[in-house]
SERO-4910 file (N, C-alpha, C, O; in steps of 0.05 Angstrom, whole numbers):
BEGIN
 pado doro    nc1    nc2    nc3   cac1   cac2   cac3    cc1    cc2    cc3    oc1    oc2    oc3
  Unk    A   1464   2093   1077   1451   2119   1080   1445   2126   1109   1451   2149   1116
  Unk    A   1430   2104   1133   1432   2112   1146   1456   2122   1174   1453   2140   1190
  Unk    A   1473   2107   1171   1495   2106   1176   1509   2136   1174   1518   2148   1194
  Unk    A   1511   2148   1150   1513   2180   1140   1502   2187   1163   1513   2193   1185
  Unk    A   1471   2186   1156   1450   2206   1175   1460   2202   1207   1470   2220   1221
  Unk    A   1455   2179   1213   1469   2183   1250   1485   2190   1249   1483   2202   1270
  Unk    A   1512   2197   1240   1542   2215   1240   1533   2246   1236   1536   2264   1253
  Unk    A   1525   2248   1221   1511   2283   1217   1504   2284   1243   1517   2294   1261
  Unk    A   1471   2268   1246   1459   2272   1272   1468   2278   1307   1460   2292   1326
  Unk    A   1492   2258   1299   1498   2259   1325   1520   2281   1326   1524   2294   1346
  Unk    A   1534   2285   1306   1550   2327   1308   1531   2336   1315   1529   2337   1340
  Unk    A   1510   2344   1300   1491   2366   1304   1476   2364   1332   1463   2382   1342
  Unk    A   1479   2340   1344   1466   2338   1368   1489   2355   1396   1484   2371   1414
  Unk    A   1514   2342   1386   1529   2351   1409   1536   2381   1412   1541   2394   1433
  Unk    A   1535   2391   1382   1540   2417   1382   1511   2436   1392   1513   2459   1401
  Unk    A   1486   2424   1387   1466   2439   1389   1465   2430   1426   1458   2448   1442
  Unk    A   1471   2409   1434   1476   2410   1469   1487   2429   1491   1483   2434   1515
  Unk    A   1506   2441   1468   1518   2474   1483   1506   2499   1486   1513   2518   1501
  Unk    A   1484   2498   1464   1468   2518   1464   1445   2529   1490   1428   2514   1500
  Unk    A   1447   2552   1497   1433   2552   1526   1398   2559   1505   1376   2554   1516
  Unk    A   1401   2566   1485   1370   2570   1472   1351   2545   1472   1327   2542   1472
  Unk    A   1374   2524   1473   1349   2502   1465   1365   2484   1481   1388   2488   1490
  Unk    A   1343   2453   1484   1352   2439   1513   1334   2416   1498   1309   2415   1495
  Unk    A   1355   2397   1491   1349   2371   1469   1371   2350   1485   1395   2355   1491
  Unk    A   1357   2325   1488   1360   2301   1486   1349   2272   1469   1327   2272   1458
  Unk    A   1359   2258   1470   1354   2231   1454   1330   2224   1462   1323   2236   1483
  Unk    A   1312   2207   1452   1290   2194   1449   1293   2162   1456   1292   2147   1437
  Unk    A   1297   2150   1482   1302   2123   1473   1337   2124   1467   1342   2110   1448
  Unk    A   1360   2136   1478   1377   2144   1463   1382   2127   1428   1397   2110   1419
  Unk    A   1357   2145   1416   1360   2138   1381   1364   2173   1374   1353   2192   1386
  Unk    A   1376   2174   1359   1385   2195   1346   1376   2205   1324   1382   2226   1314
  Unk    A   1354   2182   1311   1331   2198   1292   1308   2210   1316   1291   2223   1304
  Unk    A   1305   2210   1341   1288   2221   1354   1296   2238   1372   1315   2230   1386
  Unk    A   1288   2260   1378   1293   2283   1393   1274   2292   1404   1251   2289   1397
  Unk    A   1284   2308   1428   1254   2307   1458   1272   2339   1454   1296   2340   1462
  Unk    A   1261   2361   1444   1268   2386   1446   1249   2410   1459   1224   2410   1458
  Unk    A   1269   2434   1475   1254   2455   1477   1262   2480   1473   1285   2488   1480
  Unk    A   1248   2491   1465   1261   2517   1448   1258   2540   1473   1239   2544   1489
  Unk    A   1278   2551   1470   1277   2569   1494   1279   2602   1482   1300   2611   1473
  Unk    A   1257   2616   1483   1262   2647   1479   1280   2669   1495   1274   2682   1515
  Unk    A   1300   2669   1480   1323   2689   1502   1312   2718   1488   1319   2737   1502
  Unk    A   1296   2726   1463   1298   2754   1463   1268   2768   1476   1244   2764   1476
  Unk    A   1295   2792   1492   1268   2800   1507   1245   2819   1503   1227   2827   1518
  Unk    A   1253   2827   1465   1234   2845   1457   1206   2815   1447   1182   2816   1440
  Unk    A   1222   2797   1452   1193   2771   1440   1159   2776   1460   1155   2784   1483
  Unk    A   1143   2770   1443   1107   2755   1469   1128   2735   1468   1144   2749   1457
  Unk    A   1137   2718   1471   1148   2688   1475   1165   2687   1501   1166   2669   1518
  Unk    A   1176   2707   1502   1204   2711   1522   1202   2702   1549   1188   2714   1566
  Unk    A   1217   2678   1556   1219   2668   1580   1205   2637   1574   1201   2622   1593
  Unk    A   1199   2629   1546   1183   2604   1544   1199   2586   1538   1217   2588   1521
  Unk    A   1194   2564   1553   1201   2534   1551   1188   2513   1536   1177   2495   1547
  Unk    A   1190   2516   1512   1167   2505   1494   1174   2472   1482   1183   2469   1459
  Unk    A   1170   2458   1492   1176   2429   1481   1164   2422   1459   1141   2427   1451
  Unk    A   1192   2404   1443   1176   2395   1419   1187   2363   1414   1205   2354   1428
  Unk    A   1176   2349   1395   1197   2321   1392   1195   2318   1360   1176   2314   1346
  Unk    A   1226   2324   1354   1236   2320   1320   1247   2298   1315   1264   2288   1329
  Unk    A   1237   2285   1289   1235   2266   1285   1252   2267   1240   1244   2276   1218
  Unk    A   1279   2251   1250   1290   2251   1232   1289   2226   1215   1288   2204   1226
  Unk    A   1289   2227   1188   1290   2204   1160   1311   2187   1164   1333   2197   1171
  Unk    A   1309   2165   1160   1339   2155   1150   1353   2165   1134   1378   2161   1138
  Unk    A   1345   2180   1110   1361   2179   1090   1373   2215   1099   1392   2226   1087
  Unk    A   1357   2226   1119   1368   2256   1127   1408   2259   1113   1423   2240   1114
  Unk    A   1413   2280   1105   1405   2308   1094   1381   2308   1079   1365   2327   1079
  Unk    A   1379   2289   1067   1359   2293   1029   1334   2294   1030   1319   2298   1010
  Unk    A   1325   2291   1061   1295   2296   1064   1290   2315   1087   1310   2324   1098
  Unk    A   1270   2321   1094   1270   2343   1124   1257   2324   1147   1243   2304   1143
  Unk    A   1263   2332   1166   1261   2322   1197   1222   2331   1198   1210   2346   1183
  Unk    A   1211   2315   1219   1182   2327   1223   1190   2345   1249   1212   2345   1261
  Unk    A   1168   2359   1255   1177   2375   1280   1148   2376   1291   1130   2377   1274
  Unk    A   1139   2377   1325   1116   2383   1325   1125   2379   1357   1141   2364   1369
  Unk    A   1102   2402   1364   1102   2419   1398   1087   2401   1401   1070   2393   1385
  Unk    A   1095   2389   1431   1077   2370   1454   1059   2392   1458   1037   2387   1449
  Unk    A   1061   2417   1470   1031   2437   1473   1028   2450   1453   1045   2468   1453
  Unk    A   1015   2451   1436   1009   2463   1421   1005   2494   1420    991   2502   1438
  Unk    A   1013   2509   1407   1015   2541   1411    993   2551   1394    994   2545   1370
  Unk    A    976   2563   1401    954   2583   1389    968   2609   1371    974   2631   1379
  Unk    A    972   2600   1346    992   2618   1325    985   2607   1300    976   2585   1295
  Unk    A    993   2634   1278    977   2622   1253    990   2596   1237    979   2581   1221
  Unk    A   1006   2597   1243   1022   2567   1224   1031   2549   1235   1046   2531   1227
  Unk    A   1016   2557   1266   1015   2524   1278    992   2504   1280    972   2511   1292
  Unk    A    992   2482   1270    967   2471   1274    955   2463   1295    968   2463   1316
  Unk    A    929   2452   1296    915   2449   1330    938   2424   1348    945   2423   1371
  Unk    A    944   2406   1324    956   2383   1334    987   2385   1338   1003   2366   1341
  Unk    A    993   2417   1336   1030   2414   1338   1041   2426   1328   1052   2447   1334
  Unk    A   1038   2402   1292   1047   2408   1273   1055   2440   1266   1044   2458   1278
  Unk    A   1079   2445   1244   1080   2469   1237   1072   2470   1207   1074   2452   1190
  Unk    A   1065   2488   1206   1074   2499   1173   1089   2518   1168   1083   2541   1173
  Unk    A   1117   2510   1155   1131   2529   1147   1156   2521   1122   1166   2499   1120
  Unk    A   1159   2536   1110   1170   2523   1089   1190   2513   1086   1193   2497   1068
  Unk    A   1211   2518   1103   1239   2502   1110   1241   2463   1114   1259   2447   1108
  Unk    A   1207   2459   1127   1206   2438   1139   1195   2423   1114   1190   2399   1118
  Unk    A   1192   2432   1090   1177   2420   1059   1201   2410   1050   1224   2416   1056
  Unk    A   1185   2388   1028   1204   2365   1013   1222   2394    992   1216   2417    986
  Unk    A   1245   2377    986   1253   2398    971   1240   2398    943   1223   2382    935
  Unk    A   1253   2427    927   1236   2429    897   1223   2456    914   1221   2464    937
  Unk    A   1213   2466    872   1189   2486    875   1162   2465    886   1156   2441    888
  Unk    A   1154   2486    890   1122   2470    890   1096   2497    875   1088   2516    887
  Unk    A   1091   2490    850   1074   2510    842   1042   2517    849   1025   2533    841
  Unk    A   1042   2495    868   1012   2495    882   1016   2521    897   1003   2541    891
  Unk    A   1036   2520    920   1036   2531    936   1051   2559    931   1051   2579    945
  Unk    A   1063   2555    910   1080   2583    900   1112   2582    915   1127   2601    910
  Unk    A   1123   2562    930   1139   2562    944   1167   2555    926   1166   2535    911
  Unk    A   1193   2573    929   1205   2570    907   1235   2546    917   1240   2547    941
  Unk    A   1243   2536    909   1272   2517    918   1286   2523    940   1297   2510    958
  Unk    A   1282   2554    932   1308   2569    958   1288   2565    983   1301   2563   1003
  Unk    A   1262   2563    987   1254   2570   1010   1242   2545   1029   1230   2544   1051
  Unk    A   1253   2519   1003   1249   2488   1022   1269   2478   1031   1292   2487   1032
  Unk    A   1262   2460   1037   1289   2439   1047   1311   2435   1028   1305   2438   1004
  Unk    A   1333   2431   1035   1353   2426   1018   1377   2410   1031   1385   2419   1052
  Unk    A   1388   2389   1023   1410   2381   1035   1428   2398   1049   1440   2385   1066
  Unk    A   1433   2421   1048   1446   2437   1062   1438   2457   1091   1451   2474   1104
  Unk    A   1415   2445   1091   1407   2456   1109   1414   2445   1142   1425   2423   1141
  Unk    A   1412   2455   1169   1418   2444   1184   1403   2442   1215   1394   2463   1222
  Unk    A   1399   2424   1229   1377   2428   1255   1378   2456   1265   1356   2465   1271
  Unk    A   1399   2470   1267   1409   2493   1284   1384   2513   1266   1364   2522   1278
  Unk    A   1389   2516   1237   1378   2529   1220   1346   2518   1222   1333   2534   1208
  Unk    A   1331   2500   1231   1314   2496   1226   1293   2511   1251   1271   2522   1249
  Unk    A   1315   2506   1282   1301   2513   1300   1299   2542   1303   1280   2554   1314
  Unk    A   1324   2553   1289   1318   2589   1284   1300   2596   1275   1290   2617   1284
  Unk    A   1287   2578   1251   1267   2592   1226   1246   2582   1245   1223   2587   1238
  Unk    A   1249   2573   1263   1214   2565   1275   1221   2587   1302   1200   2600   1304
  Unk    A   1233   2594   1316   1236   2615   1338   1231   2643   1320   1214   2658   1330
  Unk    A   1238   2649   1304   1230   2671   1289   1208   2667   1271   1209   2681   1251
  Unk    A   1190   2652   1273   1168   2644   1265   1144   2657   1288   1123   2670   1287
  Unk    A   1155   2648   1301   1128   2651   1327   1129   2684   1329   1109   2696   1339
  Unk    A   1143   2693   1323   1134   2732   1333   1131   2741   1292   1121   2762   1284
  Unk    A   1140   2728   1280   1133   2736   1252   1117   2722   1233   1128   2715   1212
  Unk    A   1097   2717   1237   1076   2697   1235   1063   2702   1198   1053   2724   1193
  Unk    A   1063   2686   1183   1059   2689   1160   1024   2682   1163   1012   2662   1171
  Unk    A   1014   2710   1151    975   2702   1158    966   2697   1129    944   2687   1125
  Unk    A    982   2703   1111    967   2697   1078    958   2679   1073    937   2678   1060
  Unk    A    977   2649   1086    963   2615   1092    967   2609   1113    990   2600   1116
  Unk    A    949   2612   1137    950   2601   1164    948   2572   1167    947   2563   1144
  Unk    A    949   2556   1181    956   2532   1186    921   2543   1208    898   2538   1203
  Unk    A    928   2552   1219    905   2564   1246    891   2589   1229    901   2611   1228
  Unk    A    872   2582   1219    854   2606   1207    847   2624   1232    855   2647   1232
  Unk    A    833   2614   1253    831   2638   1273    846   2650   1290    840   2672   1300
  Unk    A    866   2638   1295    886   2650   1296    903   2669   1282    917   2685   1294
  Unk    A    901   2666   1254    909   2684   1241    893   2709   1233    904   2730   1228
  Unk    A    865   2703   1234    847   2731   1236    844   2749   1267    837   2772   1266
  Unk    A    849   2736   1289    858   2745   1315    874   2757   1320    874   2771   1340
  Unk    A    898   2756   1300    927   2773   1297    923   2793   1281    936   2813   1285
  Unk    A    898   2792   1256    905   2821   1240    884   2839   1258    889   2863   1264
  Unk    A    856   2823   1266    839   2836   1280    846   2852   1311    850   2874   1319
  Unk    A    845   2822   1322    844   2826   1350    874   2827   1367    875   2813   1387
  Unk    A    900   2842   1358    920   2837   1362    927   2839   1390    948   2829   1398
  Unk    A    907   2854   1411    906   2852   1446    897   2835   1452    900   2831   1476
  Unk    A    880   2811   1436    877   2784   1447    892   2762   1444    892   2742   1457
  Unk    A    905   2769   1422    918   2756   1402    939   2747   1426    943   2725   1435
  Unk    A    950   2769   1433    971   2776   1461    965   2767   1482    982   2768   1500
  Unk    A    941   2756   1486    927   2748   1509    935   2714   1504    951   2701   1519
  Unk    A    925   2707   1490    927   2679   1488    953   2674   1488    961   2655   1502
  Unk    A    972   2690   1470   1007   2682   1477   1014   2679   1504   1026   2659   1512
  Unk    A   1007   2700   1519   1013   2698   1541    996   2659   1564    999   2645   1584
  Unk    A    984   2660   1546    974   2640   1565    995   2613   1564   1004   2598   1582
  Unk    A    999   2613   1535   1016   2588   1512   1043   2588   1538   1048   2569   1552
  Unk    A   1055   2614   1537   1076   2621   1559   1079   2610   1577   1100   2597   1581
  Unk    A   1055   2612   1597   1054   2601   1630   1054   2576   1625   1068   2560   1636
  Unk    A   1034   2570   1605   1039   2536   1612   1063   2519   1602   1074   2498   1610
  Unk    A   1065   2538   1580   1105   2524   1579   1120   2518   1592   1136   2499   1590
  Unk    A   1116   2538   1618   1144   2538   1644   1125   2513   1650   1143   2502   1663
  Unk    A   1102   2493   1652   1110   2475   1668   1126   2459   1660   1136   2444   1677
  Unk    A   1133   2457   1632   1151   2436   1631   1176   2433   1634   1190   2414   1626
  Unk    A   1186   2460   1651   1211   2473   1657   1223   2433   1668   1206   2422   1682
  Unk    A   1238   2423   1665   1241   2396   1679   1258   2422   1710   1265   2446   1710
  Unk    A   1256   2392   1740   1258   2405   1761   1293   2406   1764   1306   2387   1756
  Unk    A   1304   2426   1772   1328   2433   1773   1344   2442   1745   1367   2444   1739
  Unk    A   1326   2446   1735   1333   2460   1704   1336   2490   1713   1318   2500   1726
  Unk    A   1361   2506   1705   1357   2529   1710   1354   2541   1689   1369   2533   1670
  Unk    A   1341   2557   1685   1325   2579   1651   1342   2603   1652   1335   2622   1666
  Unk    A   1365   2604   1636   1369   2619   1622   1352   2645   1616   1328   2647   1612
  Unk    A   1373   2666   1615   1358   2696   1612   1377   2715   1595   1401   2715   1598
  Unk    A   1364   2728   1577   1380   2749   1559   1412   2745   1563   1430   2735   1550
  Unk    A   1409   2760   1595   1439   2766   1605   1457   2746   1597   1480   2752   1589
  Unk    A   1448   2713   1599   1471   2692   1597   1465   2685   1569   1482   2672   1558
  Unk    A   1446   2692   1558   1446   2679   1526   1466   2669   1516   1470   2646   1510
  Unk    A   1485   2692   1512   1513   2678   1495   1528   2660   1508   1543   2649   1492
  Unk    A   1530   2652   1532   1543   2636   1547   1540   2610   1541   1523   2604   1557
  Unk    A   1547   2580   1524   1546   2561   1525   1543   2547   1554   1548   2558   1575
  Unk    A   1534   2518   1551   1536   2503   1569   1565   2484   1578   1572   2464   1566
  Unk    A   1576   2494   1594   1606   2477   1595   1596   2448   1602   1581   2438   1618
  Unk    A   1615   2438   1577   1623   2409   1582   1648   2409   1589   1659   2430   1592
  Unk    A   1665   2377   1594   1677   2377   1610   1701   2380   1587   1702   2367   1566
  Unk    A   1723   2406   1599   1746   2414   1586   1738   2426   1565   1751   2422   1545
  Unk    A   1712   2445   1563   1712   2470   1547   1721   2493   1566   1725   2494   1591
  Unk    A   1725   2513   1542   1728   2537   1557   1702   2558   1563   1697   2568   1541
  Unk    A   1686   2568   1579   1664   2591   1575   1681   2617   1584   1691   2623   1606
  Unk    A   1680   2631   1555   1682   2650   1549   1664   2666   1552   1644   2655   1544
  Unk    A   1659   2692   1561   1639   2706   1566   1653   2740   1551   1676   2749   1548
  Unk    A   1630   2750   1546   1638   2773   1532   1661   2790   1544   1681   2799   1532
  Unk    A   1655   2792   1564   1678   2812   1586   1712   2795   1578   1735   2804   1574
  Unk    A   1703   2772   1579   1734   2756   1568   1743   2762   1540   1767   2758   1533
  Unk    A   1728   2771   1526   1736   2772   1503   1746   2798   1487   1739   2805   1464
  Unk    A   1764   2809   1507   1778   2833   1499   1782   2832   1477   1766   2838   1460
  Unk    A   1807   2823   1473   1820   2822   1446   1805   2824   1426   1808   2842   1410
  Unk    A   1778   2797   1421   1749   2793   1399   1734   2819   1394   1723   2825   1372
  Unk    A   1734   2837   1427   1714   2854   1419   1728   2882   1403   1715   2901   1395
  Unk    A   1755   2880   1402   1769   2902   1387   1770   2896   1357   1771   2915   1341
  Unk    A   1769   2877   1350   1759   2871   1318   1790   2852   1318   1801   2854   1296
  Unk    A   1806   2836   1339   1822   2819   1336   1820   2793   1347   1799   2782   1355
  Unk    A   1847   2783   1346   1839   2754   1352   1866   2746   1360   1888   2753   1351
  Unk    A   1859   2722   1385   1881   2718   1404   1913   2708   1384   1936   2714   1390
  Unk    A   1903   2692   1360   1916   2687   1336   1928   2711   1330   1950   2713   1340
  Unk    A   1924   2724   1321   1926   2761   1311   1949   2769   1333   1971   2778   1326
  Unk    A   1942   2766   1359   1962   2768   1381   1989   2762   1372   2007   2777   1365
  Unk    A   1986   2732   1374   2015   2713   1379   2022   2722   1354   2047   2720   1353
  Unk    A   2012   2732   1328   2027   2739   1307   2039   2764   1306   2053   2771   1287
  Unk    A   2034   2775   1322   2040   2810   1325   2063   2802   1335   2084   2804   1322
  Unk    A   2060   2787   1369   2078   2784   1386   2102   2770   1366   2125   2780   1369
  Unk    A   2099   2747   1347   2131   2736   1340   2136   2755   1316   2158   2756   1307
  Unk    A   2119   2768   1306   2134   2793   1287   2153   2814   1309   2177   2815   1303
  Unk    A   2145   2829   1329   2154   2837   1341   2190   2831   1343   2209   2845   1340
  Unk    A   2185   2792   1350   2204   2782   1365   2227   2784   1347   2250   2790   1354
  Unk    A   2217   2779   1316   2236   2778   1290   2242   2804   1284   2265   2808   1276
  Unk    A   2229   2821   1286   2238   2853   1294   2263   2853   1306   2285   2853   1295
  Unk    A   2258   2854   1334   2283   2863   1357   2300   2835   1347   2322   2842   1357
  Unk    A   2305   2813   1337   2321   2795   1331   2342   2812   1310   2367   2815   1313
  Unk    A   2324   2822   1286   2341   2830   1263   2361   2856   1285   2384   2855   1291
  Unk    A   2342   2874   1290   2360   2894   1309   2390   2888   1325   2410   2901   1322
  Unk    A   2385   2868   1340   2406   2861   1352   2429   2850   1336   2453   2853   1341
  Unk    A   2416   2835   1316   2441   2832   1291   2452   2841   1280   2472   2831   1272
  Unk    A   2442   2875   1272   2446   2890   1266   2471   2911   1288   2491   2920   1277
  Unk    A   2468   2914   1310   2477   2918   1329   2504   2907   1334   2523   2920   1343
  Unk    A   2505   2882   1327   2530   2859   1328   2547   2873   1302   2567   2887   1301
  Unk    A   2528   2862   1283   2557   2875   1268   2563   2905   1264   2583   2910   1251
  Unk    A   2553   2918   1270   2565   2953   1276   2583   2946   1296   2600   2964   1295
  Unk    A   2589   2927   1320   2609   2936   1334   2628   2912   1328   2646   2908   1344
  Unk    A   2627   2896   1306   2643   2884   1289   2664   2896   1274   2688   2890   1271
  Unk    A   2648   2918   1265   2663   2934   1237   2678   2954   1260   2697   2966   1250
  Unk    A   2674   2958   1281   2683   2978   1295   2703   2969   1307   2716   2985   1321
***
């Protein structure tokens, strides 16, 4: 079982390494542990421009159970707790749970994936569920006091960038889509991607182009024998 799980782990690691949103390394290089930081590229976010570290911590037996997740600084937000921790339902054992009202679709499930986990927590922090706060005052600060509320994000912010590590360069809207090149990828950037942004594909090309070719092929055959018969 565990054996499975480090093969998963370590795809999902290399592929989530290209991502300029988030900036994850090994723990000890062990691959049930992860030293992550989630990076806010949108710029309508309070978050935007934060470097937010966290360290996820995976099961042996991962898919069939969920990873723990929890911020080294802690963020002042309703479903984060004082100590990190989150609450959110992706990160729950799978099953209903009728305590909580939480239905199958909205826990863990073998199918789920790190990529998908760190989305549902980046779109967590600006869409904050207050019905069960994890942070009770925090969550009455957001329906109440929503210019303070804003105040304190902003603070969570600044102190994020210290953990910018030194010579790290931070990513901004503009490069979002841009992966991180490793060695003998290609970075593609939107402006390159003529062909993609017309609703085709470089594939789609080379198939036009050898239809074409079998076109003018039949023609010229055609050509031959008209001046055969002639």
């Amino acid at each position: 079982m565990a054996e499975v799980a480090q093969r998963i782990l370590m795809n999902e690691f290399k592929a989530l390494s290209k991502e300029t949103w988030t900036n994850i390394e090994l723990v000890n290089e062990n691959v049930f542990e992860w030293s992550i930081a989630l990076i806010v590229l949108n710029e309508e976010s309070m978050y935007y421009g934060g470097y937010f570290k966290a360290k996820m911590t995976f099961p042996r037996n991962f898919p069939y159970s969920p990873p723990d997740f929890k911020f080294v600084r802690p963020l002042y937000h309703p479903n984060i707790y004082p100590d990190g921790r989150l609450c959110i339902s992706i990160l729950h054992p799978p099953g209903e749970d009728e305590k909580s009202g939480e239905t199958a679709a909205e826990r863990w499930n073998p199918a789920q994936r790190v990529e998908t986990v760190l989305i549902s927590i980046l779109s967590l922090l600006d869409d904050a569920e207050v019905s069960s706060p994890a942070n009770v005052d925090a969550g009455v600060m957001l329906r109440t006091k929503p210019t303070e509320y804003k105040e304190m994000v902003k603070k969570d912010l600044e102190l994020s960038k210290q953990d910018i590590p030194e010579g790290f360069v931070m990513p901004t809207y503009e490069t979002a889509w841009k992966k991180k090149e490793d060695e003998g990828d290609f970075d593609m950037s939107w402006e390159d991607s003529d062909v993609e942004s017309f609703g085709g594909s470089e594939s789609d090309v080379d198939e036009d182009q050898e239809m074409d070719s079998d076109f003018e092929g039949e023609e010229d055959d055609a050509e031959d024998e008209d001046e055969d018969d002639k």
